[in-house]
PAZAPA-4460 file (N, C-alpha, C; in steps of 0.05 Angstrom, whole numbers, plus 32768, in hexadecimal, padded with zeros to 4 digits):
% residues 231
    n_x    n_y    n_z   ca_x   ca_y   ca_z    c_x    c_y    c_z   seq   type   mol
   814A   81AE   808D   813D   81B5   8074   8147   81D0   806A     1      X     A
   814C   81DE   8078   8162   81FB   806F   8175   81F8   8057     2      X     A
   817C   81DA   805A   8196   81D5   804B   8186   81C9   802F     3      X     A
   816D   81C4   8032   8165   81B8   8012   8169   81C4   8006     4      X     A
   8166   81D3   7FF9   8165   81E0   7FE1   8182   81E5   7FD4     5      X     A
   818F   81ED   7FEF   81B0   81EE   7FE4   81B7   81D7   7FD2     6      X     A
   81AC   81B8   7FDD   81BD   81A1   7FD9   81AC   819C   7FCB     7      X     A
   8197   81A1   7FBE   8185   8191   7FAD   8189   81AA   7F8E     8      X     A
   8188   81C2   7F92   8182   81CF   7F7E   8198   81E2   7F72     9      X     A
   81B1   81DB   7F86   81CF   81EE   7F7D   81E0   81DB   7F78    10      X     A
   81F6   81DC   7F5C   8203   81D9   7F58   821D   81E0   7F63    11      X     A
   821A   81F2   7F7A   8237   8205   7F7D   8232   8200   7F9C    12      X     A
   8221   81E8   7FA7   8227   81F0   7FC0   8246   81E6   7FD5    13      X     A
   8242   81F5   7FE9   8252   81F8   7FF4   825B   81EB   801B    14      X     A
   823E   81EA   800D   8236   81D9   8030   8241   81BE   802F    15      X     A
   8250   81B2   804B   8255   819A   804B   8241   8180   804D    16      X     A
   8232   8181   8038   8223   8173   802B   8227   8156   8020    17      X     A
   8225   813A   8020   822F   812C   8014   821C   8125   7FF1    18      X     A
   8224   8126   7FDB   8214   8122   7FC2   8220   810A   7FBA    19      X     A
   8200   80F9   7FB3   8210   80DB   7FA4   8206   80E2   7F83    20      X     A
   8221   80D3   7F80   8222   80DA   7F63   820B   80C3   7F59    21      X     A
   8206   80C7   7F33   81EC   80BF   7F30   81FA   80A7   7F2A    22      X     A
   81E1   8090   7F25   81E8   8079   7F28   81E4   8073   7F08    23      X     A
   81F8   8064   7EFD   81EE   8053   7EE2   81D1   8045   7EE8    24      X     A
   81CB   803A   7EFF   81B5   8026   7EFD   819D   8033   7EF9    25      X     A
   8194   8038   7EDE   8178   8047   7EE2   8160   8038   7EF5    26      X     A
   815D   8021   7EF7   814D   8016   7F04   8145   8023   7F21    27      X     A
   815E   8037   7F2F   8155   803B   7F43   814F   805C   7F40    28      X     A
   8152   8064   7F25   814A   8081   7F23   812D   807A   7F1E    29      X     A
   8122   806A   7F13   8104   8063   7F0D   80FA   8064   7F22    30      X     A
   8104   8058   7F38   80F5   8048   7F54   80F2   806A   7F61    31      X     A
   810B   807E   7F5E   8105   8092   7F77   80F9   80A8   7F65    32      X     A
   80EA   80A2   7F4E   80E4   80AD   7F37   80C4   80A8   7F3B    33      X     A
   80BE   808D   7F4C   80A6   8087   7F41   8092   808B   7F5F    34      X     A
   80A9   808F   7F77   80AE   8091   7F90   809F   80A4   7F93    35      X     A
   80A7   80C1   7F88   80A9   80DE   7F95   808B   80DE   7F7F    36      X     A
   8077   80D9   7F74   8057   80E0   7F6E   804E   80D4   7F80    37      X     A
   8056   80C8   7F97   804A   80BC   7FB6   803C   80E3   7FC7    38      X     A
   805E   80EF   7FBF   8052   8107   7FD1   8040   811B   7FC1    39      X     A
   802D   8124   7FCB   8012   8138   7FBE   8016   814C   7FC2    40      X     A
   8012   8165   7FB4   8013   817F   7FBE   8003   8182   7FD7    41      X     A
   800A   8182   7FE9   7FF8   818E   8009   7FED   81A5   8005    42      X     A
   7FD5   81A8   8004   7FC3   81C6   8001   7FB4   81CB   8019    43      X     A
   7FB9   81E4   801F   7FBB   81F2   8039   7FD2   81EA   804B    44      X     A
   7FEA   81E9   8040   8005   81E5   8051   800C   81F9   8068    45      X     A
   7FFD   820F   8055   800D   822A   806A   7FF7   8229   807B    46      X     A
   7FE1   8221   807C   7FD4   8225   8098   7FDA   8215   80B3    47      X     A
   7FF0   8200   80B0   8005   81F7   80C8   8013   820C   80CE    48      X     A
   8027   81FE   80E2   803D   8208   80E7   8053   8210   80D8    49      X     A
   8061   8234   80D1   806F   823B   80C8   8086   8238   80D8    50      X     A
   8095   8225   80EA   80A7   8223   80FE   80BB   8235   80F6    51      X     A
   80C3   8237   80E0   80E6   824B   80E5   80E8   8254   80BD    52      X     A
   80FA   8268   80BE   80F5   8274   80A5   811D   826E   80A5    53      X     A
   811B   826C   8081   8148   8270   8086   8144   8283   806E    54      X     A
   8156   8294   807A   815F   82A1   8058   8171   82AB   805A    55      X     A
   8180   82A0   803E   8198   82A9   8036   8198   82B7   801E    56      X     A
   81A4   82C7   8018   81A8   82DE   8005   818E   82E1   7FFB    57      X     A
   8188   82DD   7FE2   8177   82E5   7FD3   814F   82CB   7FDD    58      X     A
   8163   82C0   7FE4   8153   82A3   7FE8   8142   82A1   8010    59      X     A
   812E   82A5   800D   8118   829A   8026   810F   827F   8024    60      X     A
   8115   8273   803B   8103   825C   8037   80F2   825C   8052    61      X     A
   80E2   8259   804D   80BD   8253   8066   80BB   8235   8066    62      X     A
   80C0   822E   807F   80B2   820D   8084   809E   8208   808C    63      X     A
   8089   81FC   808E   806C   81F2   809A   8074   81DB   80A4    64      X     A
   8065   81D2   80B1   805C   81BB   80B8   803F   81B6   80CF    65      X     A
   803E   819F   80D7   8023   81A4   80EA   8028   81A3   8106    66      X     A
   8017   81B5   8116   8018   81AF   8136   8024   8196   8140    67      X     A
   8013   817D   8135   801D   8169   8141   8035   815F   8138    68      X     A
   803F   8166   8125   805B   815E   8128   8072   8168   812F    69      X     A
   806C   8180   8136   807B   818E   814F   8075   8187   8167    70      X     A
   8059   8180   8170   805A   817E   8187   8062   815D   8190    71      X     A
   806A   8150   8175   8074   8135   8181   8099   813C   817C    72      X     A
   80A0   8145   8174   80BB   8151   8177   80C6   8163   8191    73      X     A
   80B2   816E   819B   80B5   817C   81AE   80B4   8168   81C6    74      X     A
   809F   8155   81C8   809F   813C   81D8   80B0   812B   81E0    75      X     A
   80C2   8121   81C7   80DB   8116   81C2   80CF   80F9   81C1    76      X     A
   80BA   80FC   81A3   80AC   80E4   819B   80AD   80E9   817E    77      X     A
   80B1   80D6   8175   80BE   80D0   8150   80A1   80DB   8141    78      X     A
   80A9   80F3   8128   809A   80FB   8118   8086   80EC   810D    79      X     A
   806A   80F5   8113   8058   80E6   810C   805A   80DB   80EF    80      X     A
   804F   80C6   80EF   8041   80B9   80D1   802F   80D0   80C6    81      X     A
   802A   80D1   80AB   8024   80EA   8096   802E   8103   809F    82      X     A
   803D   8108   80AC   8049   8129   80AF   8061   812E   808E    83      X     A
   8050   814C   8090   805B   8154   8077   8065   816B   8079    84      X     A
   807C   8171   807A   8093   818C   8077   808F   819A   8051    85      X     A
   808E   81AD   805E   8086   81B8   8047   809F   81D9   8045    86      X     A
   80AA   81D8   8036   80C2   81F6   802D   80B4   8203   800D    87      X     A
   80B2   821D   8018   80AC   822D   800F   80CA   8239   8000    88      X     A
   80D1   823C   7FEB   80E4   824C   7FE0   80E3   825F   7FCE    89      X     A
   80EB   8279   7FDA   80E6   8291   7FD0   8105   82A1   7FC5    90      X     A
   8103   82A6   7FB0   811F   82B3   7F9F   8117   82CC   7F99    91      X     A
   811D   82E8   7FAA   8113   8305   7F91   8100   8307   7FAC    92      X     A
   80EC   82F7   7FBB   80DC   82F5   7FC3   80BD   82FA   7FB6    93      X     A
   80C6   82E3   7F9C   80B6   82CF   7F8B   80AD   82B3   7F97    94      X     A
   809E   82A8   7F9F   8098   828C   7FA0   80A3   827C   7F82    95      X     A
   80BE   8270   7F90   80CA   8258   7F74   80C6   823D   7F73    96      X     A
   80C5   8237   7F8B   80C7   8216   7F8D   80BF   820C   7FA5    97      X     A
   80AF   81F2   7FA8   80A4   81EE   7FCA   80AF   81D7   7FC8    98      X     A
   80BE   81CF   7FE0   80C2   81B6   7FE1   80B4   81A3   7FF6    99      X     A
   80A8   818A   7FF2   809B   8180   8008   80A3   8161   8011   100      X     A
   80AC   815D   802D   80B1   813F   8031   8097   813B   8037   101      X     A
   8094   811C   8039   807D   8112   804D   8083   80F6   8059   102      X     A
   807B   80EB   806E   8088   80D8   8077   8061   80C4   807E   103      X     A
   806D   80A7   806D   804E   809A   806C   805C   8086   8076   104      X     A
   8054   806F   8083   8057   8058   808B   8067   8043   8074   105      X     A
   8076   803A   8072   8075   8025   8056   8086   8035   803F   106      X     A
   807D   8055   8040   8094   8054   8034   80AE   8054   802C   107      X     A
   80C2   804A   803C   80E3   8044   803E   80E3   802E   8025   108      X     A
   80CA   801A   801A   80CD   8008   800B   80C6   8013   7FEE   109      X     A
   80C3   802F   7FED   80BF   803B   7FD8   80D7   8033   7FC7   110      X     A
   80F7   803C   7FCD   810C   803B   7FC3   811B   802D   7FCF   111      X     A
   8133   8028   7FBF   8146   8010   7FCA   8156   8016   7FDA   112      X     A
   815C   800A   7FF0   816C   8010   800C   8183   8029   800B   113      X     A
   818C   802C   7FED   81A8   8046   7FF2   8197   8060   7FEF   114      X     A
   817C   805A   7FED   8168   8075   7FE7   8155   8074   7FF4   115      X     A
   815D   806F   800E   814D   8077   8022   814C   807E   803F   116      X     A
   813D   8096   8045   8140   80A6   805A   8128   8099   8066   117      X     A
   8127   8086   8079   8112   8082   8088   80F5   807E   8076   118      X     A
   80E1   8085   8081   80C4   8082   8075   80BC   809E   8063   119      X     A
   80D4   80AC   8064   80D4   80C8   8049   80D1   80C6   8038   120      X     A
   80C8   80DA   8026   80C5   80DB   800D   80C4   80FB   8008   121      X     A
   80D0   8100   7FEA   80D3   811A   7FDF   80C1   8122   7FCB   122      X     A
   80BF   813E   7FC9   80B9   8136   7FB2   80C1   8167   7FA8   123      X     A
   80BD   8171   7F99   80BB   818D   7F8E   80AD   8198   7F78   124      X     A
   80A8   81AD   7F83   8092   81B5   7F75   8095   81D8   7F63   125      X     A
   808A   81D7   7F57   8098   81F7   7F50   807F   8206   7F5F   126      X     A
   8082   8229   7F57   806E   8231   7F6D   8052   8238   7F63   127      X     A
   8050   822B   7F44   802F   8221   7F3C   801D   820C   7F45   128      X     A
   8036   81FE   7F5E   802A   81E4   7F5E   8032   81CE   7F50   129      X     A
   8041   81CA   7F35   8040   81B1   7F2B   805B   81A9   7F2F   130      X     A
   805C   818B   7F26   806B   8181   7F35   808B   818B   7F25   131      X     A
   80A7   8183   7F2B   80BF   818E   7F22   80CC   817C   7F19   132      X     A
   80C7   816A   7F01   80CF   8154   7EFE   80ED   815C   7EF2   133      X     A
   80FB   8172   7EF8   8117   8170   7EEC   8122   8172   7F06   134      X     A
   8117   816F   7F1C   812C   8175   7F32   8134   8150   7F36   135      X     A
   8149   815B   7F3E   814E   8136   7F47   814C   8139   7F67   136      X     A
   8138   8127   7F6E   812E   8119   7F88   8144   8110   7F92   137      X     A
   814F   80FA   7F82   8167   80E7   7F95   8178   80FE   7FA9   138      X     A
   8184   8112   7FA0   8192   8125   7FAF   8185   812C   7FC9   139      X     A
   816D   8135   7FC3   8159   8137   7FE2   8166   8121   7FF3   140      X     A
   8164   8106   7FEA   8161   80E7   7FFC   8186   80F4   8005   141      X     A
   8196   80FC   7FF8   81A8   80FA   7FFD   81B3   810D   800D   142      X     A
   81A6   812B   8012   81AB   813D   801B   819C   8135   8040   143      X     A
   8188   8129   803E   817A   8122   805B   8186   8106   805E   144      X     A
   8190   80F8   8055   819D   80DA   8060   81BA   80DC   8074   145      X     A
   81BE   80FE   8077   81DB   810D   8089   81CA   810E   80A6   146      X     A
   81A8   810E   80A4   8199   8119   80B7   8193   8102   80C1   147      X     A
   8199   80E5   80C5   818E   80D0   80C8   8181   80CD   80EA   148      X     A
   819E   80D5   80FD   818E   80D7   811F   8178   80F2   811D   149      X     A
   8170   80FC   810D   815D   8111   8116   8148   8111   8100   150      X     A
   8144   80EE   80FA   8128   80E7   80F1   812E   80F1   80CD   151      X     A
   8143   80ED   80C3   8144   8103   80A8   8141   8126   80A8   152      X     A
   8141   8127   80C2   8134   814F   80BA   8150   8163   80BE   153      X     A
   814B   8177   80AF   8163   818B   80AF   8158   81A0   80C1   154      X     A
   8145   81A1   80CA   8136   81B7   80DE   8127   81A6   80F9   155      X     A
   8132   8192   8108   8124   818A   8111   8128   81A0   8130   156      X     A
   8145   81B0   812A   814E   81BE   8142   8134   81D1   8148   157      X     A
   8133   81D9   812E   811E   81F3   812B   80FD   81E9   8136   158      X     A
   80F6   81CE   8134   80E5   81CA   813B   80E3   81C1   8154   159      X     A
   80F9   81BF   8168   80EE   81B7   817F   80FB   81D0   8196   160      X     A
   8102   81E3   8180   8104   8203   818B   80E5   821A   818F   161      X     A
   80D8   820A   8178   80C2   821D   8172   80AB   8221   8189   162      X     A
   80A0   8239   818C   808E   8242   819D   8075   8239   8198   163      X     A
   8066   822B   8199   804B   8220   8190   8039   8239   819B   164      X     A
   803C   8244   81A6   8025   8261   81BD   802E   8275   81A7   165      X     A
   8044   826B   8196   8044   8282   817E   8031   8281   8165   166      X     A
   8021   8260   8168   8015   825D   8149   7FF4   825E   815A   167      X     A
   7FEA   8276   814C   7FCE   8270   8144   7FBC   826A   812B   168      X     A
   7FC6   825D   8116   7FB7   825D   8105   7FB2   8273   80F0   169      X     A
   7F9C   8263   80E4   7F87   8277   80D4   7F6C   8279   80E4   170      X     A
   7F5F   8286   80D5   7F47   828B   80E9   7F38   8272   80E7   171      X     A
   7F36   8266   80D6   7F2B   8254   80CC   7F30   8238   80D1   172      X     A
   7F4C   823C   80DF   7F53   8222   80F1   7F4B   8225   810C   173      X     A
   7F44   823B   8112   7F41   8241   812F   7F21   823C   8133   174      X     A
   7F0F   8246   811C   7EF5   8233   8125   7EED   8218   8123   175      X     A
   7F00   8210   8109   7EFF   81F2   80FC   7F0C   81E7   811B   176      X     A
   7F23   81EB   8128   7F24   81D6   813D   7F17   81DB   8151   177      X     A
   7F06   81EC   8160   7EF3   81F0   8170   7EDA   81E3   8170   178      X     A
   7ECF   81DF   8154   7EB6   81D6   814E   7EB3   81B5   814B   179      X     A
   7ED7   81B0   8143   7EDB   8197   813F   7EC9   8183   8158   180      X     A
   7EC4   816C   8143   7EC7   8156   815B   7EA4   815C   816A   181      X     A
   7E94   8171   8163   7E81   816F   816F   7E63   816A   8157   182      X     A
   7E5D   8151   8160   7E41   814E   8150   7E2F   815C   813F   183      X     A
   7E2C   815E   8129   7E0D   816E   8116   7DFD   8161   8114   184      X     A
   7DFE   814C   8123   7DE6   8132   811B   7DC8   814F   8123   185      X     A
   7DB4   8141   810F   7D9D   815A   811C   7D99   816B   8128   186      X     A
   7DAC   817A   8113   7DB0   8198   8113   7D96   81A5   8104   187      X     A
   7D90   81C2   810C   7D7B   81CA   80F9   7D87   81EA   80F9   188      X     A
   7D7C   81EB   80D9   7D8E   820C   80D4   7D73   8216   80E1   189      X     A
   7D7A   8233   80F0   7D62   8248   80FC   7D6B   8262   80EE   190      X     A
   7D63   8275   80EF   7D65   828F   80EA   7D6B   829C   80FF   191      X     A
   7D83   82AE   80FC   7D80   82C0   8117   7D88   82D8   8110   192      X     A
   7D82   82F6   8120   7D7C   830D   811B   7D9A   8318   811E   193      X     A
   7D9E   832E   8114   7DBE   833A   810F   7DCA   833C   8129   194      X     A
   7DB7   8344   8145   7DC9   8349   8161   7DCF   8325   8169   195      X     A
   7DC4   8318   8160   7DCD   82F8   816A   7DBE   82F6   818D   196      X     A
   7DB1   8305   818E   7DA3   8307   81AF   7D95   82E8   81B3   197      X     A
   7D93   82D9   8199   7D7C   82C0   819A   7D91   82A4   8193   198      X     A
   7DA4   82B3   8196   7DC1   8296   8192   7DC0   828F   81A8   199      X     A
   7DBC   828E   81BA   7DC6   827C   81D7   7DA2   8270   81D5   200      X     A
   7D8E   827A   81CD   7D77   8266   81D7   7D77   8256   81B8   201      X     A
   7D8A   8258   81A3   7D80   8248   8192   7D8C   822E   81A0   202      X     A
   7DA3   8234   81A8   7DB3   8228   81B6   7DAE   8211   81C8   203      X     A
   7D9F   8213   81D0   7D9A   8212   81F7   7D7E   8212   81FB   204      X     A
   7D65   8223   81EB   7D51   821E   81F0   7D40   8207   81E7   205      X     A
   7D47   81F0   81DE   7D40   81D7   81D3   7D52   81BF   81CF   206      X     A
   7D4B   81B0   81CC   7D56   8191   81CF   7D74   818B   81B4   207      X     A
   7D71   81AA   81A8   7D8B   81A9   8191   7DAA   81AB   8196   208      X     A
   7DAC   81B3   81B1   7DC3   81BA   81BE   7DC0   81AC   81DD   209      X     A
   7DBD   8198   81E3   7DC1   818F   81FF   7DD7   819C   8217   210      X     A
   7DF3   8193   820A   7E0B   8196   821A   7E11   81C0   8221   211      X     A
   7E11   81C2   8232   7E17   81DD   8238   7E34   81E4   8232   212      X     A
   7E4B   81D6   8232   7E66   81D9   8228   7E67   81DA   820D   213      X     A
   7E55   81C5   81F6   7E5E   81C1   81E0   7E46   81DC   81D2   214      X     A
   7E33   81E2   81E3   7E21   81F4   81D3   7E3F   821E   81D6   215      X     A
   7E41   8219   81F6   7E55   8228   81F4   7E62   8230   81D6   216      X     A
   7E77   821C   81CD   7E84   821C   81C0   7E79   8227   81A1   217      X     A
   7E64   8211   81A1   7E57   8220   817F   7E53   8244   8183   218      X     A
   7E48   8248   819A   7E3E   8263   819C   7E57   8276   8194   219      X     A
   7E73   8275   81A0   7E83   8277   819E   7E90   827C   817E   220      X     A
   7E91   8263   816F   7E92   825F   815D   7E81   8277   8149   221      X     A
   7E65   8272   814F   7E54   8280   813B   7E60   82A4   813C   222      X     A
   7E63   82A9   8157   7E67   82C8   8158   7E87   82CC   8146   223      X     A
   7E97   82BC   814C   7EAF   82BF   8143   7EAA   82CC   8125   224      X     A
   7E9F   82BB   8118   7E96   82BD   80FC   7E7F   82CD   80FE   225      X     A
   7E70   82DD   8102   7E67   82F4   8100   7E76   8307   8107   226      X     A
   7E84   8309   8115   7E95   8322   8119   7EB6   8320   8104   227      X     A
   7EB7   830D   80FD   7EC7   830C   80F2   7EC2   8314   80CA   228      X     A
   7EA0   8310   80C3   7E9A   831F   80B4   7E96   833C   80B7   229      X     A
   7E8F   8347   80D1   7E8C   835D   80D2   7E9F   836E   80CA   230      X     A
   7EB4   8366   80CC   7ECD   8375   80D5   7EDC   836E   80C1   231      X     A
***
């Protein structure tokens, strides 16, 4: 993915790149035309994984993607279904353009067999968010169809280099997956006093918190986020 932007958005590149020229048949510019509003702007991208940054001259680019699809790359198990790579492109060190694949089940039947990278799909975005309907897509299909043994990806090196003990998040992922996965069924809001001295019996002193591990954890949780207003 280092190399998108070269092959999708320069005229002068230089990289050994292969570019297909455009096709008379509009029928198949419609199809990878009608293809690429499949992919959505991903909001909260950057709270994944920033695996590897490239920059060349004037130009940064930031990749995201999510835990688990590093950690199935790292496994040496094929990129999950909905994983979405996401490039940040910065010129001046301006936000200009984001580019995002995503890979859904079904879609390879989006476009016709010379325009297609596996279950991929493209799509760019400028850095308001909306979509870039003057970029031509097909070039993407064409610039990742060189990447075919490594699943379509131009960074797949970078991702199964990356340190995972290096990503912690936002804070906000760090309580959201802690809290995950545990019950509010009859929950009841209480009041409690600024030292929190009465959090472990709101806890623990009645039938609202049974499990001693999962009450653990909220307690946990709750202080995080008071100290984390505090401060």
């Amino acid at each position: 993915m280092s190399l998108i932007l070269t092959a999708c958005n320069s005229n002068n590149d230089t990289n050994e790149i292969s570019q297909r020229e455009p096709s008379g048949d509009t029928s198949q510019q419609e199809l990878s035309e009608s293809s690429r509003e499949l992919v959505e702007f991903p909001e909260n991208y950057d709270k994944g994984v920033n695996y590897t940054t490239v920059n060349r001259g004037n130009v940064r680019e930031e990749l995201y993607t999510s835990r688990e699809a590093i950690e199935a790359v790292q496994n040496s198990q094929p990129i999950p279904d909905g994983t979405v790579i996401t490039l940040e492109i910065y010129r001046d060190e301006e936000l200009d353009e984001i580019f995002v694949m995503e890979k859904r089940a079904g879609w390879a039947d989006q476009n016709p067999p010379e325009m297609r990278n596996g279950d991929w799909l493209y799509q760019e975005f400028n850095g308001d968010k909306s979509v870039d309907y003057e970029e031509d897509i097909g070039r993407c299909f064409s610039c990742h169809a060189n990447q075919e043994r490594d699943d379509f990806m131009n960074t797949l090196d970078e991702m199964k280099s990356y340190d995972l003990e290096d990503f912690t998040g936002s804070k906000d992922s760090i309580t959201d997956s802690q809290i995950a996965g545990i019950s509010t069924n009859h929950w009841e809001v209480k009041a409690v006093d600024d030292n929190l001295e009465d959090s472990r019996d709101i806890l623990h002193g009645n039938s609202l918190m049974e499990d001693e591990e999962k009450a653990g954890i909220i307690q946990k949780v709750f202080l995080m986020i008071h100290f984390n207003r505090e401060t």
